[in-house]
C-alpha positions in Angstrom: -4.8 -9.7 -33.8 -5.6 -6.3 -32.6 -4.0 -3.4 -32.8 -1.5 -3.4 -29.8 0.5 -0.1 -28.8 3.7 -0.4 -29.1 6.1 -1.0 -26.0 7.3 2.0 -24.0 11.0 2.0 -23.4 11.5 2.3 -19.3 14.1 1.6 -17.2 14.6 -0.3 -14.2 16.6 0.2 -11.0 19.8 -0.9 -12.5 19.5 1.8 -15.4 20.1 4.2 -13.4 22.5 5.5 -11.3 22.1 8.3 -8.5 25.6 10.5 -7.8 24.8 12.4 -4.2 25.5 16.0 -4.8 23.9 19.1 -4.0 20.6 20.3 -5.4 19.0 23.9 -5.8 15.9 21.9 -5.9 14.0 21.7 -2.7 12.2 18.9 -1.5 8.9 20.3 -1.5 8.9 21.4 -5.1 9.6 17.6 -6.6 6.5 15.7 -7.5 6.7 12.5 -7.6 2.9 12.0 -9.1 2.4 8.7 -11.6 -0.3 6.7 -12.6 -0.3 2.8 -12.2 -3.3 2.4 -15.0 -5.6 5.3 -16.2 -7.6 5.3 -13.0 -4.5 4.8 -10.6 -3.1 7.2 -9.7 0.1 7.2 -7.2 1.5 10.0 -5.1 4.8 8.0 -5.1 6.0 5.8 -7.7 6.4 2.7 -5.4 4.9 -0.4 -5.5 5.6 -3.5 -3.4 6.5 -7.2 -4.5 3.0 -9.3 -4.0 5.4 -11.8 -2.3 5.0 -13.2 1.4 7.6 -12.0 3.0 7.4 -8.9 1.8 3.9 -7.4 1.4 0.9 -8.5 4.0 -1.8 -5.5 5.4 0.9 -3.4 7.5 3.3 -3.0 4.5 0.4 -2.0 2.6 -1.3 0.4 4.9 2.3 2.0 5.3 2.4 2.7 1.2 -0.8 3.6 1.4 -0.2 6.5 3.3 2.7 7.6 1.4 1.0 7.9 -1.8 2.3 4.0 -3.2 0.5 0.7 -3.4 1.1 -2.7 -1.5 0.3 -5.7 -3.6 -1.0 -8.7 -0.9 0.4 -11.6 -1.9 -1.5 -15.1 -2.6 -0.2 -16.8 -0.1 -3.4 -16.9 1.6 -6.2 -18.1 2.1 -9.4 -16.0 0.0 -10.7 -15.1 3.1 -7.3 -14.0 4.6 -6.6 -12.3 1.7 -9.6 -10.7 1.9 -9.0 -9.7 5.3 -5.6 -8.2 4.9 -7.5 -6.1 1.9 -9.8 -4.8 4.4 -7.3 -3.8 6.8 -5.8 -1.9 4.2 -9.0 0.2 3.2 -10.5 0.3 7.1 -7.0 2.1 8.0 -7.3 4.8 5.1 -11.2 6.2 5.1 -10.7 7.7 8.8 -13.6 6.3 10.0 -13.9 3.5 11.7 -16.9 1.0 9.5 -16.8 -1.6 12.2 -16.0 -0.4 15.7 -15.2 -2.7 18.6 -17.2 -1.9 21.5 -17.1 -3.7 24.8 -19.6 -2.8 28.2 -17.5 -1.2 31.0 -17.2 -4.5 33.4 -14.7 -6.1 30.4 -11.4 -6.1 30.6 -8.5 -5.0 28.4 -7.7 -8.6 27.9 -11.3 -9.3 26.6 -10.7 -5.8 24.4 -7.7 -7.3 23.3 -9.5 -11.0 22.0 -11.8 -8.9 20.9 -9.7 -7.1 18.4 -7.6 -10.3 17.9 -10.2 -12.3 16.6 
């Protein structure tokens, strides 16, 4: 067997318990920073359940943004799943990779299948 590291102590959400009170610490000056493996790293130490109900491409995109990661569930298809991946990465590089384009006789309803589909 190889040499394993040993386990790190941690604690979980019911470790710990948070008393409000008041705090000479301001909200800009807390960093939050952590890594999720060496080359993660996370501007928010939150990380959502890879469950169904809980984490599909808009749960993800919104972690995204704050610094956290959404796990997409396997509830899906491959291809769905990659979908919902893509969604996720499309929504964070600022550009748009694949824009939908339409000539000026469409409608919004066309725009709209369009984007649907």
């Amino acid at each position: 067997m190889k040499n394993r590291p040993p386990f790190i102590q941690a604690l979980t959400f019911d470790d710990v318990l948070l008393v409000p009170q008041e705090s000479h610490i301001l909200p800009r000056d807390v960093n939050l920073k952590t890594r999720l493996t060496n080359k993660i790293k996370m501007n928010i130490p939150l990380l959502s359940a890879a469950m169904d109900t809980v984490t599909e491409s808009d749960m993800a995109v919104a972690l995204a943004r704050e610094g956290g990661i959404g796990i997409i569930h396997k509830n899906l298809s491959i291809e769905d799943q990659s979908l919902m991946v893509d969604r996720v990465k499309r929504s964070e590089s600022g550009m748009i990779v694949n824009p939908v384009t339409l000539t000026i006789d469409k409608t919004i309803r066309d725009a709209k299948n369009v984007m649907n589909n």
